[in-house]
N, CA, C and O of each residue as an XYZ file, in Angstrom:
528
protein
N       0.836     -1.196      0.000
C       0.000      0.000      0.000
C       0.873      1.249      0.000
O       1.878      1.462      0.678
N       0.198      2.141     -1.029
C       1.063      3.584     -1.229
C       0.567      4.482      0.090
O      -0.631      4.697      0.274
N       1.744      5.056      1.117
C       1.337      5.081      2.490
C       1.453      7.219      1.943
O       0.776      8.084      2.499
N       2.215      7.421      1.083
C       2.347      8.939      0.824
C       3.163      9.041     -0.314
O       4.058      8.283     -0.688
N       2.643     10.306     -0.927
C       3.040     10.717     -1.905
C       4.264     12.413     -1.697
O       3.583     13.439     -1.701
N       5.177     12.566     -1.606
C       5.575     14.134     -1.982
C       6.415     14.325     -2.857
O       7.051     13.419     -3.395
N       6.564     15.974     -3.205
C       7.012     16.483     -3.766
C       8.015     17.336     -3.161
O       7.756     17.586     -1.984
N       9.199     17.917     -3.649
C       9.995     18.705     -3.576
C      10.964     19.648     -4.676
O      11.156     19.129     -5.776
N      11.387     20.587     -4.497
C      11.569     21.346     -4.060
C      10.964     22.578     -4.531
O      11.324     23.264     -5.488
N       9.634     22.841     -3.432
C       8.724     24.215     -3.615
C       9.407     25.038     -2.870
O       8.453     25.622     -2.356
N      10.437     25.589     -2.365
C      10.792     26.408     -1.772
C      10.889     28.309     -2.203
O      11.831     28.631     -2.928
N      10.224     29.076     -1.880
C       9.978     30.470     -2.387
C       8.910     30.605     -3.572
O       8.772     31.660     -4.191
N       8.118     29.375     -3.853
C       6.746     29.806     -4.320
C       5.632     29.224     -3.164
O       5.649     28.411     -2.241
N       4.680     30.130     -3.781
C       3.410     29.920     -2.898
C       2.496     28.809     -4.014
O       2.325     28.972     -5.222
N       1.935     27.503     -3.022
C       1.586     26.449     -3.793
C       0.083     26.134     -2.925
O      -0.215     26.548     -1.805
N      -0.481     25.533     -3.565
C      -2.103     25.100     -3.438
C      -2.516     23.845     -3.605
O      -3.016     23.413     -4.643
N      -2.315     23.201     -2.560
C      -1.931     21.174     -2.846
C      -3.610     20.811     -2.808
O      -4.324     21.070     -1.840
N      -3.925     20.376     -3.646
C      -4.950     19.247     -3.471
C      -5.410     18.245     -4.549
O      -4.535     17.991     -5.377
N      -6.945     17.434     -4.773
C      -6.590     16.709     -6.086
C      -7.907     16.914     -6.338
O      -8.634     17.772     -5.838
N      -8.342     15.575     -7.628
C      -9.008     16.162     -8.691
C      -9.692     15.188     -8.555
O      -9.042     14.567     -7.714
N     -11.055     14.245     -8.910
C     -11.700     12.860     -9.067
C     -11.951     13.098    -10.335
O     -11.818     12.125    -11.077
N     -12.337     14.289    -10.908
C     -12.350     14.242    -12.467
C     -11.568     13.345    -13.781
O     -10.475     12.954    -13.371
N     -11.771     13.001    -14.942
C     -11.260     13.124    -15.777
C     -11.054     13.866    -16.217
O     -11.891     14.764    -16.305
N      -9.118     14.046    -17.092
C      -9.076     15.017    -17.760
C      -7.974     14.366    -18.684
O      -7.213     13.425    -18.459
N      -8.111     15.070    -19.663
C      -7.201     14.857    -21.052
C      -7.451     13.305    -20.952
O      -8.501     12.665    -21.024
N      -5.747     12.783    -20.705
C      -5.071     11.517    -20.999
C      -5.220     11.236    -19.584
O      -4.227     10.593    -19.244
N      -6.077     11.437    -18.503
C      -5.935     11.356    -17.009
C      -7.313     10.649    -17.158
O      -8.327     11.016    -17.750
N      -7.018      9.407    -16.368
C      -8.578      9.064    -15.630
C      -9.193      9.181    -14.380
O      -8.454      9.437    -13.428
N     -10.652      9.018    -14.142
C     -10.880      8.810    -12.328
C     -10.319      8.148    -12.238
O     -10.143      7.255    -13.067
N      -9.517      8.325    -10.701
C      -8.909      7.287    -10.136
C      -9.773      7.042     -9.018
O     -10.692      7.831     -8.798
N      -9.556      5.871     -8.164
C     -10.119      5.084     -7.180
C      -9.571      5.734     -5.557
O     -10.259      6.055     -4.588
N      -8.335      5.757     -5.711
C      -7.496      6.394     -4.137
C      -7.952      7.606     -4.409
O      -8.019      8.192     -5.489
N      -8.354      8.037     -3.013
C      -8.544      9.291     -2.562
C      -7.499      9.994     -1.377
O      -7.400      9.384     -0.312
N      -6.706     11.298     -1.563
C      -6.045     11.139     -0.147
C      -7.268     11.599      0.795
O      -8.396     12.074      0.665
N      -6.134     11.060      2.123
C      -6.998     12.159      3.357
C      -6.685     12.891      3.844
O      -7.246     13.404      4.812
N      -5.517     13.259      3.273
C      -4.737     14.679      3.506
C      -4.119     15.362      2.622
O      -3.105     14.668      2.541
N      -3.960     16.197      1.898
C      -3.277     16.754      1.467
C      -2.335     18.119      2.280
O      -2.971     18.758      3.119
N      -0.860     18.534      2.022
C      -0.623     19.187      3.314
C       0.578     20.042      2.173
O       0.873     19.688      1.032
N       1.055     21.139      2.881
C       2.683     21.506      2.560
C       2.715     22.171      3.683
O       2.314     23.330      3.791
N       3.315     21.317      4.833
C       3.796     21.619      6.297
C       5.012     22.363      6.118
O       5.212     23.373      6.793
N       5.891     21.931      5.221
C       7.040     23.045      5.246
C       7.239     23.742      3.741
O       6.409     23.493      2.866
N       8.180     24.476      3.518
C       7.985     25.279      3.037
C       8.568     25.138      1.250
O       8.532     25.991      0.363
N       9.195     23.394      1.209
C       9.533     23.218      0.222
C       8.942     22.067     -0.094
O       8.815     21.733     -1.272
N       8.296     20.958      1.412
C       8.316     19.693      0.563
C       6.410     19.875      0.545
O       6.091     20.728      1.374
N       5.340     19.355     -0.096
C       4.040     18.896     -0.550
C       3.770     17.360     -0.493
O       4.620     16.498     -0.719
N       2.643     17.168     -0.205
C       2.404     15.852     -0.181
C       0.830     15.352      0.124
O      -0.084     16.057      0.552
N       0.793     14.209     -0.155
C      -0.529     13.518      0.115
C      -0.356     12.411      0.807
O       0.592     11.644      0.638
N      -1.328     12.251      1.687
C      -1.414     10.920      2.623
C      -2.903     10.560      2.537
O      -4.043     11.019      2.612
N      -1.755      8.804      2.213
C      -3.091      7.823      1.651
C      -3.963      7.292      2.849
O      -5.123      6.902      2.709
N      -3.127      7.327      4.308
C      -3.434      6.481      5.184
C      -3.452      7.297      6.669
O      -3.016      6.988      7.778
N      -4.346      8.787      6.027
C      -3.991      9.985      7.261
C      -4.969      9.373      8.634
O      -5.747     10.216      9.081
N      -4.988      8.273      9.189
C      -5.706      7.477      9.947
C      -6.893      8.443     10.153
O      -6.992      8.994     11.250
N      -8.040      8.758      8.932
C      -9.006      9.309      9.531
C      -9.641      8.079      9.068
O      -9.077      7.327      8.272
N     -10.765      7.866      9.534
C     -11.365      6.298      9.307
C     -12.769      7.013      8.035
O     -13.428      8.033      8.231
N     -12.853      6.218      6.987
C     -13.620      6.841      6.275
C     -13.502      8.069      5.084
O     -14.132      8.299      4.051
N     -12.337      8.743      5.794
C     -11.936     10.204      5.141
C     -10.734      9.696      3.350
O     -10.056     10.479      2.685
N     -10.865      8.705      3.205
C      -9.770      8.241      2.256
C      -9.947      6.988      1.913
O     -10.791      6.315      2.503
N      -9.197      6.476      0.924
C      -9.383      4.884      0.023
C      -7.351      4.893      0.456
O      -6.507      5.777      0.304
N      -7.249      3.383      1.048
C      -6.024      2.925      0.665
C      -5.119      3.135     -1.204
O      -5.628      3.076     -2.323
N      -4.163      3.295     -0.920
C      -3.887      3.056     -2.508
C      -3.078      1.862     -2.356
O      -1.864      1.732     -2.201
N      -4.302      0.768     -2.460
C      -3.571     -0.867     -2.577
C      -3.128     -1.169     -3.751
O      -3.441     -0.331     -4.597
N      -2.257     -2.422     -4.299
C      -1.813     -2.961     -5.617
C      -3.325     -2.701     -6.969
O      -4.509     -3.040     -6.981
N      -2.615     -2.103     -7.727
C      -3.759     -2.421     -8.762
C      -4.844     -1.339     -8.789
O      -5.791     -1.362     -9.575
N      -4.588     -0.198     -7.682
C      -5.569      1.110     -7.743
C      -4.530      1.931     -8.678
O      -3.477      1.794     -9.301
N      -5.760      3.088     -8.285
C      -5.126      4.308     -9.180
C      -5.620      5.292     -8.158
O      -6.577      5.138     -7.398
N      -4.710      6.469     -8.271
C      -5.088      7.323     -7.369
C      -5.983      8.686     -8.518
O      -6.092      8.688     -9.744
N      -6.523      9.784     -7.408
C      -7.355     10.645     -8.002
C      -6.119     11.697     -8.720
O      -4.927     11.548     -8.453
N      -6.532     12.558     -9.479
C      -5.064     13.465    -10.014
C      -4.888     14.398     -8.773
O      -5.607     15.351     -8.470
N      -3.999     14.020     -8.243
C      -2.985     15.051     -7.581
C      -2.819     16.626     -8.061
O      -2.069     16.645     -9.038
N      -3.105     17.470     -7.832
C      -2.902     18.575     -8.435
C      -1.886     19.407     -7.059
O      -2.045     19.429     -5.839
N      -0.642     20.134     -8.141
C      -0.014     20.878     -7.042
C      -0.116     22.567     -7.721
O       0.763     22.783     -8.555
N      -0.784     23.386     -7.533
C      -0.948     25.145     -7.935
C       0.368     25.791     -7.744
O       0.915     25.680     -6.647
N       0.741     26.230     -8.375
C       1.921     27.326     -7.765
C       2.282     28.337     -8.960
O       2.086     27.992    -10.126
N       2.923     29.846     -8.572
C       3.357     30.726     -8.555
C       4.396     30.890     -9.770
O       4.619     31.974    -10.309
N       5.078     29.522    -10.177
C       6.289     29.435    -10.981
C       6.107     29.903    -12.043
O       4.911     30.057    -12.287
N       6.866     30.250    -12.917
C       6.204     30.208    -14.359
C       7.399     29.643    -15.482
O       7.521     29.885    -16.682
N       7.974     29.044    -14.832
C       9.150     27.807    -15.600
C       8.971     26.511    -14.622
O       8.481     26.711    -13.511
N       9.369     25.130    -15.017
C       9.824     24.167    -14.906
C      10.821     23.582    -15.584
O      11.284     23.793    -16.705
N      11.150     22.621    -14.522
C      12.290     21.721    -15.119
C      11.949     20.038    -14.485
O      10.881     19.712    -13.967
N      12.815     19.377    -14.631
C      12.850     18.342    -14.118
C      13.161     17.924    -12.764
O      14.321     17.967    -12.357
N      12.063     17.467    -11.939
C      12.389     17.093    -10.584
C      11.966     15.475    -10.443
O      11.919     14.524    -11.223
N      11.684     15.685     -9.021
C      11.083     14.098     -8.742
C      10.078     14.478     -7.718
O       9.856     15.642     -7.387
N       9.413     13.310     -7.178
C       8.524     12.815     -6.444
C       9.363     11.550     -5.470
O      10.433     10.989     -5.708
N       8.561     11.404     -4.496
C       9.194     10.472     -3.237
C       7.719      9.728     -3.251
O       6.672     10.362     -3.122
N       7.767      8.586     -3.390
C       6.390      7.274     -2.880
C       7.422      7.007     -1.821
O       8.651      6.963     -1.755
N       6.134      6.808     -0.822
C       6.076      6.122      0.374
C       5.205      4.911      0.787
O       3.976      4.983      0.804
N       5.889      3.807      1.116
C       4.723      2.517      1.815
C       5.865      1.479      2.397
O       6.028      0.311      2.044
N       6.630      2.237      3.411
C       7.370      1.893      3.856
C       8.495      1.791      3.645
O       9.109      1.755      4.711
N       9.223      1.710      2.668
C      10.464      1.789      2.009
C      10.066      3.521      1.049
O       8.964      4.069      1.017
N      10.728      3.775      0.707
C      10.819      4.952     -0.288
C      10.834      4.684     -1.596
O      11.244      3.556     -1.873
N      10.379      5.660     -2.866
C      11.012      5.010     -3.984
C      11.116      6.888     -4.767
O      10.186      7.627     -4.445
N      11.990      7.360     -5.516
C      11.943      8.281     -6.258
C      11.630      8.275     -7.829
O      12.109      7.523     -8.678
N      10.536      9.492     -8.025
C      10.326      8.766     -9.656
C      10.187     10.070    -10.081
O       9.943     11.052     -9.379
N      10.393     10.012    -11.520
C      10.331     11.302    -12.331
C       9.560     12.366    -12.048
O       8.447     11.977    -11.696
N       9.658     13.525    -12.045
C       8.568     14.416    -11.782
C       8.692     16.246    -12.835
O       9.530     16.334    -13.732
N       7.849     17.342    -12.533
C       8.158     18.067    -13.188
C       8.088     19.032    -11.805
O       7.131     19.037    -11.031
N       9.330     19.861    -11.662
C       9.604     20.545    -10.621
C       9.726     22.348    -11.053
O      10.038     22.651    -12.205
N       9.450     23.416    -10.018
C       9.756     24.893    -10.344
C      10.732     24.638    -10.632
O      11.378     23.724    -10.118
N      11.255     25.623    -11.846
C      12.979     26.197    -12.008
C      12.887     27.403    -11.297
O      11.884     28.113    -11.227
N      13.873     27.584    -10.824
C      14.678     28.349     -9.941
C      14.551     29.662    -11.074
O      14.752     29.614    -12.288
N      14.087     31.013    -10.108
C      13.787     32.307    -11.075
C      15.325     32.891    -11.334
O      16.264     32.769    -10.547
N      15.357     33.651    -12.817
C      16.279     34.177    -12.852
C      17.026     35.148    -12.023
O      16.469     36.183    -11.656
N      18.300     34.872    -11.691
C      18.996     35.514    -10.802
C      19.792     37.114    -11.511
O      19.968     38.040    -10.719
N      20.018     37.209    -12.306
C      20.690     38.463    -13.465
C      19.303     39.539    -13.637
O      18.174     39.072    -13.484
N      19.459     40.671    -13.893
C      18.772     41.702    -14.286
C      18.598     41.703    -15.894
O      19.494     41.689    -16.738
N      17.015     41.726    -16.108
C      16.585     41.264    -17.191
C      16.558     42.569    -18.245
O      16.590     42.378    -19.461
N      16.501     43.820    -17.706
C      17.191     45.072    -18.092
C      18.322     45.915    -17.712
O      18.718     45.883    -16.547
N      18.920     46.720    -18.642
C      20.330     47.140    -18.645
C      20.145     47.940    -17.072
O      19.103     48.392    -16.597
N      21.151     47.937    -16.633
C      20.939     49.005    -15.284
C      21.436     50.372    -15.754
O      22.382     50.387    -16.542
N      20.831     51.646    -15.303
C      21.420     52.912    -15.485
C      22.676     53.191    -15.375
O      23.108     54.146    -16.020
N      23.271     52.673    -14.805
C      24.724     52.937    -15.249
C      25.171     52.290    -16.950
O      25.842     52.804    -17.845
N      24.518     51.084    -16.872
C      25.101     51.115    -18.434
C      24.348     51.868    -19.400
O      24.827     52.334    -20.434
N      23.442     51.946    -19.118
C      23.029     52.841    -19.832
C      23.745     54.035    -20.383
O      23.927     54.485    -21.514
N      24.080     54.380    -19.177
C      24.760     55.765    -18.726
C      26.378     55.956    -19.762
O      26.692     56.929    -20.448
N      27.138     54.699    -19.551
C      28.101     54.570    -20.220
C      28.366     54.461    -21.659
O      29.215     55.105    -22.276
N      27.361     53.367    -22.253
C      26.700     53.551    -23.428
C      26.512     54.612    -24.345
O      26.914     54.711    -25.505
N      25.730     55.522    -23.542
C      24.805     56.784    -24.012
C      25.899     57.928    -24.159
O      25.672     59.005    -24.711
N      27.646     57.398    -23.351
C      28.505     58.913    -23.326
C      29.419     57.985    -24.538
O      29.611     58.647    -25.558
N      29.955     56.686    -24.573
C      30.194     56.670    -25.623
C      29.952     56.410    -27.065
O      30.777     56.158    -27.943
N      28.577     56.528    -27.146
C      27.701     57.213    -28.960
C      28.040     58.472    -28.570
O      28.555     59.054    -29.524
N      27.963     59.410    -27.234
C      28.432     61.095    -27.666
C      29.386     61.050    -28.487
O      29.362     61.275    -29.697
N      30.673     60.606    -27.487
C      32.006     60.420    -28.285
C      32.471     60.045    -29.307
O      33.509     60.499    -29.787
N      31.550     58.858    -29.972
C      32.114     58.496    -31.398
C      31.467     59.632    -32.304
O      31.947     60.049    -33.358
N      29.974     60.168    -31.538
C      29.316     61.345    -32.674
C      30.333     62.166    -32.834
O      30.691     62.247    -34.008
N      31.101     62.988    -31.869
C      31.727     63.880    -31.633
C      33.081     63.900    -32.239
O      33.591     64.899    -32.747
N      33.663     62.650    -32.144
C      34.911     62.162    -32.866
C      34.631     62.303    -34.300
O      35.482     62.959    -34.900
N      33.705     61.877    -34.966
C      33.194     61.996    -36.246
C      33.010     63.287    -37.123
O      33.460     63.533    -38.242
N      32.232     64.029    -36.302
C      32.312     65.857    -36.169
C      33.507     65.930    -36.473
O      33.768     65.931    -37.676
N      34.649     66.018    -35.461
C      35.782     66.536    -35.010
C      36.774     66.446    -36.553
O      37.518     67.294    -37.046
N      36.412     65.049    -37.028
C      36.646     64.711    -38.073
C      36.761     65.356    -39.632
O      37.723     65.512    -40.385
N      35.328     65.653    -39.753
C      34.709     66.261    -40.903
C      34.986     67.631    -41.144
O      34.590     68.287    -42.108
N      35.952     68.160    -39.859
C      36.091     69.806    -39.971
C      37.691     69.961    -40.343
O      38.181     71.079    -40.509
């Protein structure tokens, strides 16, 4: 039995864990339901199959399928991460994770600007200087 599902590393976006019973696209109903969905800290997310509420959830035994997991967040790139199954042993499996936001300034800063802008004076001026 699948005892939990998480994810990592959400760290510095704001995320919205829960799931879906719907079909969608290439996704079917699934049968497991969690009984928890949580992001207790601040990077890892997760679902628990077996949050001992009695009633509140379906085991995810051999041969189920769970409901779609949906995780919301803030990112607006990905890359490649993973996922952690839990049912006593661990197992890691492919996943699609935030990329990390760009760290560099996506426009020139005023100083280059600044530097830029004195040497077009100078080549104008050199050019002038030239022609006389």
């Amino acid at each position: 039995n699948i005892n939990r599902v998480t994810g990592v590393d959400y760290t510095g976006w704001q995320t919205d864990v829960g799931y879906n019973g719907s079909t969608f696209g290439v996704f079917s109903a699934g049968t497991a339901t969690p009984g928890l969905d949580d992001r207790n800290t601040a990077d890892v997310i997760g679902w628990q199959f077996n949050a001992g509420l009695p009633g509140s959830f379906v085991l995810m035994t051999p041969g189920s399928t769970s409901v779609i997991l949906e995780v919301e967040t803030d990112a607006k790139n990905f890359t490649d991460g993973f996922m952690i199954v839990i049912d006593g042993s661990s197992a890691t499996v492919a996943a699609f994770a935030p990329a990390p936001p760009s760290t560099g300034p996506t426009t020139p800063e005023p100083a280059t600007m600044l530097m830029l802008g004195t040497g077009l004076l100078a080549f104008a001026g050199l050019g002038r200087f030239r022609r006389k």
